[in-house]
MMTF fields as JSON, N, C-alpha, C and O atoms, coordinates in Angstrom:
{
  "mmtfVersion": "1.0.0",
  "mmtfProducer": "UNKNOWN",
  "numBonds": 391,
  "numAtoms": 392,
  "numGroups": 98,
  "numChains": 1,
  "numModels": 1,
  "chainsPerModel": [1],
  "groupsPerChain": [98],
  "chainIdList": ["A"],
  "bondAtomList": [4, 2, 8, 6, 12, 10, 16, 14, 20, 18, 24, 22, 28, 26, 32, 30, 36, 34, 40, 38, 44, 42, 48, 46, 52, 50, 56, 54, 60, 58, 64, 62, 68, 66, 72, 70, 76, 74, 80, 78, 84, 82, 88, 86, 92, 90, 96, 94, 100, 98, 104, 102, 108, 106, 112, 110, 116, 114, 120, 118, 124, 122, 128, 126, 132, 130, 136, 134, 140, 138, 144, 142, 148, 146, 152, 150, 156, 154, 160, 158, 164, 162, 168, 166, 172, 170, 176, 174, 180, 178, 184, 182, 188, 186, 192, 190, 196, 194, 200, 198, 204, 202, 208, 206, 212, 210, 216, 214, 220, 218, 224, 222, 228, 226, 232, 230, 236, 234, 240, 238, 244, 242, 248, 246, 252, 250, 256, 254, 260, 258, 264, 262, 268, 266, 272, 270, 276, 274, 280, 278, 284, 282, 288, 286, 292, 290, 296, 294, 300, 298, 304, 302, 308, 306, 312, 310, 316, 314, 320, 318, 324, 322, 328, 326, 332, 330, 336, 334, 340, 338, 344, 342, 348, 346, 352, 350, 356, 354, 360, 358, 364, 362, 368, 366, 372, 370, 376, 374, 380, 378, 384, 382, 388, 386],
  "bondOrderList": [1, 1, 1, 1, 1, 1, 1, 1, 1, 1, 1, 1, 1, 1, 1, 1, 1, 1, 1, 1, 1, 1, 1, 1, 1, 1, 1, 1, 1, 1, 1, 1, 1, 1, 1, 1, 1, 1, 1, 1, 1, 1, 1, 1, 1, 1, 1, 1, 1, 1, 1, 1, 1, 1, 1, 1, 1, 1, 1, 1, 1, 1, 1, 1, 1, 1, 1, 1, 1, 1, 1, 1, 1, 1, 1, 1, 1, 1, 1, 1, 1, 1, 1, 1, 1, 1, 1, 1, 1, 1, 1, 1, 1, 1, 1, 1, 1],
  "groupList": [{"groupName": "UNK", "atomNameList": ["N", "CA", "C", "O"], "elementList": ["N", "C", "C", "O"], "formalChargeList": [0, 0, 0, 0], "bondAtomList": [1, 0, 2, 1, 3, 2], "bondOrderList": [1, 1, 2], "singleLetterCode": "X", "chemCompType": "L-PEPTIDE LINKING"}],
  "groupTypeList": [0, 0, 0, 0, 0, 0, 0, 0, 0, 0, 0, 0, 0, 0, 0, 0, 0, 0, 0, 0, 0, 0, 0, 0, 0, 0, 0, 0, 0, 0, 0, 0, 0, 0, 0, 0, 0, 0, 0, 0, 0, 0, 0, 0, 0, 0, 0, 0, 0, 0, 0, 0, 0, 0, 0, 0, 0, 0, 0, 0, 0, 0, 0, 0, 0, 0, 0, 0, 0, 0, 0, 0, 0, 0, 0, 0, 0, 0, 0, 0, 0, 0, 0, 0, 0, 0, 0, 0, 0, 0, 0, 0, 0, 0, 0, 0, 0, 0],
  "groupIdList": [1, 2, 3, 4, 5, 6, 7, 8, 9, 10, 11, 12, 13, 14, 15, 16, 17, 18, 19, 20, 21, 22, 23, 24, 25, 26, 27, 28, 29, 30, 31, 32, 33, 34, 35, 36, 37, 38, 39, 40, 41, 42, 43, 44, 45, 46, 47, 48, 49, 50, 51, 52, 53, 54, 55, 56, 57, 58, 59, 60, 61, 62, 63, 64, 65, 66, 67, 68, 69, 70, 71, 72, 73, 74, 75, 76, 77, 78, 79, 80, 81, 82, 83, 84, 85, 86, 87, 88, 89, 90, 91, 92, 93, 94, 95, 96, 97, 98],
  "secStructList": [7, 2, 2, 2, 2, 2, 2, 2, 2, 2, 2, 2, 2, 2, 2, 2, 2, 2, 2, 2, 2, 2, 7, 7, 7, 7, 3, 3, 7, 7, 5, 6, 6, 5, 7, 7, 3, 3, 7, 1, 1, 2, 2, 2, 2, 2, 2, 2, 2, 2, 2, 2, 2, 2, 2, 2, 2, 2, 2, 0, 0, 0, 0, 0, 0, 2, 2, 2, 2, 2, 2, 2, 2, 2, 2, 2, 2, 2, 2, 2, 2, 2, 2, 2, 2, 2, 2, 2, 1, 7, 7, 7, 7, 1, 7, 7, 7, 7],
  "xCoordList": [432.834, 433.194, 434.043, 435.016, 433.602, 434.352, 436.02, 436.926, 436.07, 437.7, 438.036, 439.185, 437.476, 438.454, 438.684, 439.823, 438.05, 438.145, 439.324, 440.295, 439.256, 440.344, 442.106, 443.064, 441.871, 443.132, 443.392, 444.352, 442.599, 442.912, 443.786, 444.935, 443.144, 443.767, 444.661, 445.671, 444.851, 446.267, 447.306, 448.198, 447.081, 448.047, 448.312, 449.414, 447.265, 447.822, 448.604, 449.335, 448.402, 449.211, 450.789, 451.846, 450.821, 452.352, 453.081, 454.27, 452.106, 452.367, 453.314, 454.295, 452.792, 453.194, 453.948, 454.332, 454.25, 455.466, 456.734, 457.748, 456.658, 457.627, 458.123, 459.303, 457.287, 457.403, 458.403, 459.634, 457.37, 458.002, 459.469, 460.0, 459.917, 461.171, 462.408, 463.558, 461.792, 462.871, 463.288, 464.342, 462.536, 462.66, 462.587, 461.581, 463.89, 464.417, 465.02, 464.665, 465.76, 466.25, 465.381, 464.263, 466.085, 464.795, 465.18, 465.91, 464.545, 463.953, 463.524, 463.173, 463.485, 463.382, 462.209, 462.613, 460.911, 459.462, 460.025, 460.644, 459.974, 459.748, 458.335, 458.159, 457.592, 456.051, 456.257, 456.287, 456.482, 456.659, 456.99, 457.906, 456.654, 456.788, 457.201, 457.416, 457.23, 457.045, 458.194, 458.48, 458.713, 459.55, 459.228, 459.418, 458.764, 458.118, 459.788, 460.647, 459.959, 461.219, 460.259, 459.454, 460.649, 459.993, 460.879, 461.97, 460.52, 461.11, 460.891, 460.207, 461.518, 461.154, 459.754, 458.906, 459.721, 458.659, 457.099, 456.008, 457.703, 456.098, 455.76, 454.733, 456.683, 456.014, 456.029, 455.887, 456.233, 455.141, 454.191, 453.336, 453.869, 452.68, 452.082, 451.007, 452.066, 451.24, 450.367, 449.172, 451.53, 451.453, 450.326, 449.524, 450.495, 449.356, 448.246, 447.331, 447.961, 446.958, 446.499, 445.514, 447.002, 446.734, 445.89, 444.921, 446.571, 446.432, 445.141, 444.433, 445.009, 443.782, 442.578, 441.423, 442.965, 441.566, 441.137, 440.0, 441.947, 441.993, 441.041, 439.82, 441.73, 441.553, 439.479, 438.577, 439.63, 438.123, 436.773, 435.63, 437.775, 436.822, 436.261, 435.106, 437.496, 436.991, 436.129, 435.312, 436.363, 435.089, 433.519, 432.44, 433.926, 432.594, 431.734, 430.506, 432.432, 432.352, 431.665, 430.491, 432.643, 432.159, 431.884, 432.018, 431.277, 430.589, 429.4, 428.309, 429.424, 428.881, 427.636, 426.466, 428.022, 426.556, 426.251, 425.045, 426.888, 425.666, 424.867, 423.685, 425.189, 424.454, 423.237, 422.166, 423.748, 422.648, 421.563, 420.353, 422.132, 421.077, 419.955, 418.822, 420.638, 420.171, 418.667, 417.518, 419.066, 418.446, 417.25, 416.139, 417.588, 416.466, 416.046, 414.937, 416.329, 415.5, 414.229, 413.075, 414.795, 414.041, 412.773, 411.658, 413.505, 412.145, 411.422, 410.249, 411.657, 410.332, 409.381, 408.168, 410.1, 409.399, 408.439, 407.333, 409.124, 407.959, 406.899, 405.716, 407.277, 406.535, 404.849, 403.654, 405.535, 404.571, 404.042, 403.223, 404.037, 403.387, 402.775, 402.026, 402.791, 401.906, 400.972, 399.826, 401.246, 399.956, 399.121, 397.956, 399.626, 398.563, 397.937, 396.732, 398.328, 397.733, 396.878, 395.922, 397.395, 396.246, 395.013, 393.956, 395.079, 393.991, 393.357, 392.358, 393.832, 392.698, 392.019, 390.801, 392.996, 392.241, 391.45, 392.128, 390.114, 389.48, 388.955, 388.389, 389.118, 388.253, 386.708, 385.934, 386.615, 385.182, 384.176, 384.58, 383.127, 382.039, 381.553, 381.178, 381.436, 380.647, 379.437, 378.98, 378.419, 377.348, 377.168, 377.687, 376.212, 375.849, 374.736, 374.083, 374.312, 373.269, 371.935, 370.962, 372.078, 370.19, 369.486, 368.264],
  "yCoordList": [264.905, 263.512, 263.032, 262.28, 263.489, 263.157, 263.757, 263.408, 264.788, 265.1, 264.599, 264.906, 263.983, 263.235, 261.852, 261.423, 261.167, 260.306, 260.558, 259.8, 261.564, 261.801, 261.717, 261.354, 262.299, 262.869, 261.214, 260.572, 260.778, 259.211, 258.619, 258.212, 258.618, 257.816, 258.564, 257.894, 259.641, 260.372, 259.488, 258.714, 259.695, 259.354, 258.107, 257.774, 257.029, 255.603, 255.137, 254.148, 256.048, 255.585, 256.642, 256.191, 257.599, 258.155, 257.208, 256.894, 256.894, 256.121, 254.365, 253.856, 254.018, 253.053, 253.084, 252.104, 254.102, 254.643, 254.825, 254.173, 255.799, 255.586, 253.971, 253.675, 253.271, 251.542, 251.335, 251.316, 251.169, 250.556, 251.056, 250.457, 252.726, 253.105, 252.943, 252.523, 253.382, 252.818, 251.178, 250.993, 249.991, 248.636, 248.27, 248.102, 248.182, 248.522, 246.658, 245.95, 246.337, 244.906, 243.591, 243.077, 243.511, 242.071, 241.22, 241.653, 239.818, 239.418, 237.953, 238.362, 236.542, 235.717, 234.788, 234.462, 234.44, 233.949, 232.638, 232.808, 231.515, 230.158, 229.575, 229.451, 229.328, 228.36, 227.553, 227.879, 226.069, 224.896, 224.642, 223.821, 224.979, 224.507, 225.955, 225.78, 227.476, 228.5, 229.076, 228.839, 229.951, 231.212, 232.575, 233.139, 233.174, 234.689, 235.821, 235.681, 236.523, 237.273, 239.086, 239.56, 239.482, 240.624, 241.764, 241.35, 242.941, 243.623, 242.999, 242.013, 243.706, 243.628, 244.692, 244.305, 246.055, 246.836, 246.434, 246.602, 245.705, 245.184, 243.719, 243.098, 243.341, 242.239, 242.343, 241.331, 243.783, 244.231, 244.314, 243.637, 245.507, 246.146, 245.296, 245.405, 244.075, 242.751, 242.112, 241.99, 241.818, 241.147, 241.788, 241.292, 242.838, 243.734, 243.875, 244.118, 243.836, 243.87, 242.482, 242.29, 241.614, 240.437, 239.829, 239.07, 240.408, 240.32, 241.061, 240.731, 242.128, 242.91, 242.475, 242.851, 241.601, 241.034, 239.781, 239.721, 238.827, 237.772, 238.27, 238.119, 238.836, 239.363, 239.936, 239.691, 240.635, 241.327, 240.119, 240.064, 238.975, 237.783, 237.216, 236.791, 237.191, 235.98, 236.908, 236.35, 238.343, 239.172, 238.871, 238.764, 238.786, 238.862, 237.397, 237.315, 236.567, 234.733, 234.998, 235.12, 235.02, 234.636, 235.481, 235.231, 237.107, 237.912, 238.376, 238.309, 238.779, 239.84, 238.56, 238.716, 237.557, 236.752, 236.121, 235.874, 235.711, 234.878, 236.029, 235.745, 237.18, 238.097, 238.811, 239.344, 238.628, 239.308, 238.014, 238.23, 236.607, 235.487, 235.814, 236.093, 235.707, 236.232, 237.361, 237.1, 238.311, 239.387, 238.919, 238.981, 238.267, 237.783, 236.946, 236.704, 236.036, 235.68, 236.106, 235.691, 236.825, 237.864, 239.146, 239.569, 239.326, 240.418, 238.908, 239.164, 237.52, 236.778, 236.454, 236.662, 235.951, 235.938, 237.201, 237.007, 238.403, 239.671, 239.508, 239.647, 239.218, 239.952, 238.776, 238.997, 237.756, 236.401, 236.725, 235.819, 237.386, 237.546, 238.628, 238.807, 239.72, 240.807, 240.338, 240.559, 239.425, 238.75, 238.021, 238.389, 237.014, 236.532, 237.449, 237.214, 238.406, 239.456, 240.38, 240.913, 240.654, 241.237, 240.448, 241.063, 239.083, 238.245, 237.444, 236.746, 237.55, 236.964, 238.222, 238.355, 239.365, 240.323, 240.966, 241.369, 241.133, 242.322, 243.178, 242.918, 244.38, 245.646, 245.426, 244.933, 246.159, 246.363, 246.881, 247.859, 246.541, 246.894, 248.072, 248.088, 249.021, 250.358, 250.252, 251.213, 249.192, 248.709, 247.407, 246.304, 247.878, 246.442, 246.04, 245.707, 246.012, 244.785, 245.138, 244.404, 246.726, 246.616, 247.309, 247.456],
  "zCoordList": [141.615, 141.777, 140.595, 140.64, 139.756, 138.168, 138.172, 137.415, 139.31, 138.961, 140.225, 140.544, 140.991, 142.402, 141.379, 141.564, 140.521, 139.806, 138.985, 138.997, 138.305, 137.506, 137.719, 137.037, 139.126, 139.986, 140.448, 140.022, 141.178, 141.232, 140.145, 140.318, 139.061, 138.123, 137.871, 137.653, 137.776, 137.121, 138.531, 138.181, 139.789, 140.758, 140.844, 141.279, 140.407, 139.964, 138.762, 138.821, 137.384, 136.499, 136.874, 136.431, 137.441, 137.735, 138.906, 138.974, 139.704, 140.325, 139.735, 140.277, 138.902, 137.656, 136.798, 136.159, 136.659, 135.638, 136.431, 136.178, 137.48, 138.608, 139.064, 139.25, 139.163, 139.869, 138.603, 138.6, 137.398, 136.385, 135.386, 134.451, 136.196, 135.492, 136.742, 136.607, 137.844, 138.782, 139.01, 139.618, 138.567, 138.59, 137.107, 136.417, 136.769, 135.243, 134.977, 134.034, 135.849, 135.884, 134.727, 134.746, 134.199, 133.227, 134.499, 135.39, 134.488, 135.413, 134.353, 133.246, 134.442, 134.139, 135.199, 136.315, 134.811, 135.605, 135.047, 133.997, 135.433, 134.898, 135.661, 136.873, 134.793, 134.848, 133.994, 132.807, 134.493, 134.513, 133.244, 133.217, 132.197, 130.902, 129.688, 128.488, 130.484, 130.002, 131.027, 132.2, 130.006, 130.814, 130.689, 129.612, 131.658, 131.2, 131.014, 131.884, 130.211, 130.191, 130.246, 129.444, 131.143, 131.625, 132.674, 133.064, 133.062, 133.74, 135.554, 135.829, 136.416, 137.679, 138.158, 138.962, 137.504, 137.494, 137.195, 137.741, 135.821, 135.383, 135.867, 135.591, 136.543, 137.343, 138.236, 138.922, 138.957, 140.294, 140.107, 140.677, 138.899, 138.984, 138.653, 139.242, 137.778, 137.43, 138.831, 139.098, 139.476, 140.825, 141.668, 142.459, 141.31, 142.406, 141.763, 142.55, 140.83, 140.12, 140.269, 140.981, 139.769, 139.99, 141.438, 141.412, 142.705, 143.585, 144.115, 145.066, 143.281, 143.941, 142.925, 143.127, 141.746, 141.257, 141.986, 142.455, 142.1, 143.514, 144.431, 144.45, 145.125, 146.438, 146.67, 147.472, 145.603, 145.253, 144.994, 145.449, 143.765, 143.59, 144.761, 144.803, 146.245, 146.714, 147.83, 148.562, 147.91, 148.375, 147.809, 148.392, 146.382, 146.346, 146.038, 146.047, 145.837, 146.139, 147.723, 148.074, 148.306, 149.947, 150.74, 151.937, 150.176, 151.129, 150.299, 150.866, 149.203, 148.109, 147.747, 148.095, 147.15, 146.363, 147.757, 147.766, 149.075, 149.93, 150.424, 150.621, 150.659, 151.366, 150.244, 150.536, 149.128, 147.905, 147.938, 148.013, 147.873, 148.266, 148.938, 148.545, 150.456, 151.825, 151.71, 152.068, 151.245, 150.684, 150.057, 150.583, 148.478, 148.049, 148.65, 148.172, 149.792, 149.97, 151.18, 151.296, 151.754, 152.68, 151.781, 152.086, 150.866, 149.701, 149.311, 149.038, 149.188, 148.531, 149.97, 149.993, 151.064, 151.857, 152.676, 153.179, 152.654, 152.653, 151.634, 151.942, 150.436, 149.58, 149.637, 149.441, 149.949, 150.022, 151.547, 151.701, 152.592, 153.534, 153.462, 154.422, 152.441, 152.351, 151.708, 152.1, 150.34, 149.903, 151.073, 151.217, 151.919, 152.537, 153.494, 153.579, 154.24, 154.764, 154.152, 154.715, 152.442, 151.967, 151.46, 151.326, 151.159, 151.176, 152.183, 152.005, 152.975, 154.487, 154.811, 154.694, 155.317, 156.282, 155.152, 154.206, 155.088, 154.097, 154.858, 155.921, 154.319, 154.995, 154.886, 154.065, 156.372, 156.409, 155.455, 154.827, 155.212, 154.035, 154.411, 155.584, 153.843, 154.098, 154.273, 154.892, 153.882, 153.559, 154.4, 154.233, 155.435, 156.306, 156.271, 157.26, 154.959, 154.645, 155.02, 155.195, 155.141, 155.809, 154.6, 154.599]
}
């Protein structure tokens, strides 16, 4: 698993180097009060990155914590009905009193 990991990352950063030597162009960002002066390459690979931390947040905003909620709250309500089941029902006495 450790070298499918490896090979991954080797194929994403060649992957990045390629983006960022073939898109060579500087490139001028203006934000409102700021001018970013940068390549066209590295404000792909920004962009996508950018985009896939986005993208992941609002996974785990609006799928990942209501369903981990959900969850807990299903293990408190088990766990609170095994207690009352183990304190009402008691086992029978081996010993009947004679």
């Amino acid at each position: 698993m450790k070298i499918v990991r490896l090979l991954l990352l080797l194929a994403v950063l060649v992957g990045g180097l390629v983006i960022g030597s073939l898109n060579s162009q500087p490139i001028d960002i203006s934000l409102a009060f700021w001018v970013l002066q940068t390549t066209s390459g590295l404000a792909t690979i920004a962009s996508l990155l950018l985009g896939a931390l986005v993208g992941g947040g609002m996974v785990l905003l609006g799928l990942v914590v209501p369903l981990y909620a959900r969850l807990r709250r299903a293990n408190k309500a088990l766990s609170s009905a095994v207690v009352e089941l183990s304190g009402s029902a008691q086992p029978p006495s081996p010993f009947d009193g004679r």
